[in-house]
C-alpha positions as CSV (number, residue, x, y, z in Angstrom):
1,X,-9.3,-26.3,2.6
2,X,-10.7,-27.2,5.8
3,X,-8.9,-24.4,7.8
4,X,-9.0,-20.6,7.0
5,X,-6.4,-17.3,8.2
6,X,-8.0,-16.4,11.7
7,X,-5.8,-12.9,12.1
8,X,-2.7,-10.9,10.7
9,X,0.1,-11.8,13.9
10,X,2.8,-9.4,12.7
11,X,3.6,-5.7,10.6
12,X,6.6,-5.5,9.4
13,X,7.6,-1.4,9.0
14,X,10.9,-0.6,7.3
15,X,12.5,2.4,9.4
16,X,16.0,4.1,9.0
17,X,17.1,3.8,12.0
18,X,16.1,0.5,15.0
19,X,16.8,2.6,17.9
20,X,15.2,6.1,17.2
21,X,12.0,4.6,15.5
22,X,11.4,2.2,18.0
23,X,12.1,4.9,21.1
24,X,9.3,7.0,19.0
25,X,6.4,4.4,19.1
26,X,7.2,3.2,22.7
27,X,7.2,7.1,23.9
28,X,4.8,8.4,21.2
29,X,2.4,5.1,20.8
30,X,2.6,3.4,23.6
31,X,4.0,0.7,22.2
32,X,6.3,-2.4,24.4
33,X,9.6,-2.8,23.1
34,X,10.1,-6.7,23.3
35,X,13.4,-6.5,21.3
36,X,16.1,-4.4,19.4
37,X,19.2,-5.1,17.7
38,X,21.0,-3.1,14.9
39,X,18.7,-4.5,12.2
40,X,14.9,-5.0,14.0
41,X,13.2,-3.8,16.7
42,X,9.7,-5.9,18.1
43,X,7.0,-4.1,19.5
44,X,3.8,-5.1,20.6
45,X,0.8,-2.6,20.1
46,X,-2.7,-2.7,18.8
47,X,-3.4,-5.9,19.3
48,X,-0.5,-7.0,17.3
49,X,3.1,-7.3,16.9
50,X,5.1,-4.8,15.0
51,X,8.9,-6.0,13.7
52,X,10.6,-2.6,12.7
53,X,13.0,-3.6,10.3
54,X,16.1,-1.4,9.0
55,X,15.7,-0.7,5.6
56,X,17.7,1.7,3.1
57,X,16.7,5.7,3.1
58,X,13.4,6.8,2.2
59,X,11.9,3.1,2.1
60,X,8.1,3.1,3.6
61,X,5.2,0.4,3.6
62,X,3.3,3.6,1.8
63,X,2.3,3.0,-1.8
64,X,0.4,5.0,-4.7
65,X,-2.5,4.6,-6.2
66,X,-4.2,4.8,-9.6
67,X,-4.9,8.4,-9.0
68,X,-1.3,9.5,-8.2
69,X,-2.4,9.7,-4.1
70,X,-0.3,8.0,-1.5
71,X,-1.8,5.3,0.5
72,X,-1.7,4.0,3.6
73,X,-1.4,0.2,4.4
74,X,-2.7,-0.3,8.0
75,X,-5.9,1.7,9.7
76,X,-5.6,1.3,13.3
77,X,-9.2,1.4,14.6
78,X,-10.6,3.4,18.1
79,X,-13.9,3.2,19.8
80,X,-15.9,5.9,19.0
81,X,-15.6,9.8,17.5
82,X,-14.5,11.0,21.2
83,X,-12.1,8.5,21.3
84,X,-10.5,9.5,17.8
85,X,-10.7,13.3,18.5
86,X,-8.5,12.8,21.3
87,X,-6.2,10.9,20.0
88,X,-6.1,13.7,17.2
89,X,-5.2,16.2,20.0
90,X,-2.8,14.0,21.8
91,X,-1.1,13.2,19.0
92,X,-0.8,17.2,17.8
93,X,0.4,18.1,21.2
94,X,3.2,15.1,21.0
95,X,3.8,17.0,17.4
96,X,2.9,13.8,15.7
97,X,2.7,14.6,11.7
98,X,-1.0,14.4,11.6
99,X,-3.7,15.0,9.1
100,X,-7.3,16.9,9.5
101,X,-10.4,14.8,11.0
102,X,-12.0,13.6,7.7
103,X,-15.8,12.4,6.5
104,X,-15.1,9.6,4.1
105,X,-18.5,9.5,3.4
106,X,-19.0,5.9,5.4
107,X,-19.5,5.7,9.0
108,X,-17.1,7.3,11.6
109,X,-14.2,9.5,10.5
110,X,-10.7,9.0,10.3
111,X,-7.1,11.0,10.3
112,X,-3.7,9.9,8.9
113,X,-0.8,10.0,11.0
114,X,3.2,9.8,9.8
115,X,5.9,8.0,11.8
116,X,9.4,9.7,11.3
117,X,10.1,7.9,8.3
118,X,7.2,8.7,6.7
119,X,4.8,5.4,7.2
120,X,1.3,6.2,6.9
121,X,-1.2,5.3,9.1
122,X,-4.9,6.0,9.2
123,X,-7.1,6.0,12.7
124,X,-10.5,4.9,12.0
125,X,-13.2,5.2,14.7
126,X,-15.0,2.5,14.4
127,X,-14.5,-0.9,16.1
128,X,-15.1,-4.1,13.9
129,X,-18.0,-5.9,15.3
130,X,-16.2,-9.1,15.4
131,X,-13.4,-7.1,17.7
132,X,-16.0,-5.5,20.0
133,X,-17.4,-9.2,20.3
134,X,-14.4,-11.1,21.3
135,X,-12.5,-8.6,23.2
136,X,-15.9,-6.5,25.0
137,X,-18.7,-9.0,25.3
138,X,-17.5,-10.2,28.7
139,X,-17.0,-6.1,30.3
140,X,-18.6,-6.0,33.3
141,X,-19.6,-10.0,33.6
């Protein structure tokens, strides 16, 4: 195989309901609504685009574990532990669902976050060093 998968282009989240899901991570995330109809919603955000897709009640792109805990499928990453303790704050003010700053016992720290259907994110604050290189290398050049 001479070529190799350079990036993941699009999430798909299943949500209850287009309109009020997608009005919650433009106003809540930041995100930039591209599109909505009944069934799908297209955001852009992180780097990426995010299709919200309507899906039956109490679907979510959360899974379990051997251990019995539930998981989260997509850390979204910040630069630095000032960075992520805002965020934390922000996000408690905007009374996000949130978890407690954690020590995972590897570099940085991270928190979980819920959107209103119950996905489960984590916030990581640590860059990948291949991001910092192609999207910071050129600051200030």
């Amino acid at each position: 195989m001479e070529g190799k998968l350079l990036r993941i282009g699009t999430t798909y989240l299943p949500v209850s309901n287009v309109e009020i899901s997608s009005e919650w991570y433009v106003s809540k995330l930041g995100a930039i609504l591209n599109y909505r109809d009944e069934d799908k919603a297209i955001l852009n955000f992180a780097n990426q685009s995010v299709f919200l897709v309507k899906a039956e009640i109490n679907q979510s792109a959360n899974f379990i574990n051997t251990y019995g805990e539930e998981c989260f499928s997509i850390t979204f990453e910040v630069d630095g532990v000032n960075v992520l303790e805002d965020i934390h704050r922000v996000f408690k003010e905007d009374e996000i669902r949130i978890g407690e700053i954690e020590d995972r016992g590897h570099s940085g720290r991270n928190f979980v976050f819920y959107d209103p259907d119950g996905n489960k994110f984590d916030v990581w604050s640590e860059l990948s060093p291949k991001f910092k290189e192609s999207f910071f290398c050129n600051e200030g050049k």
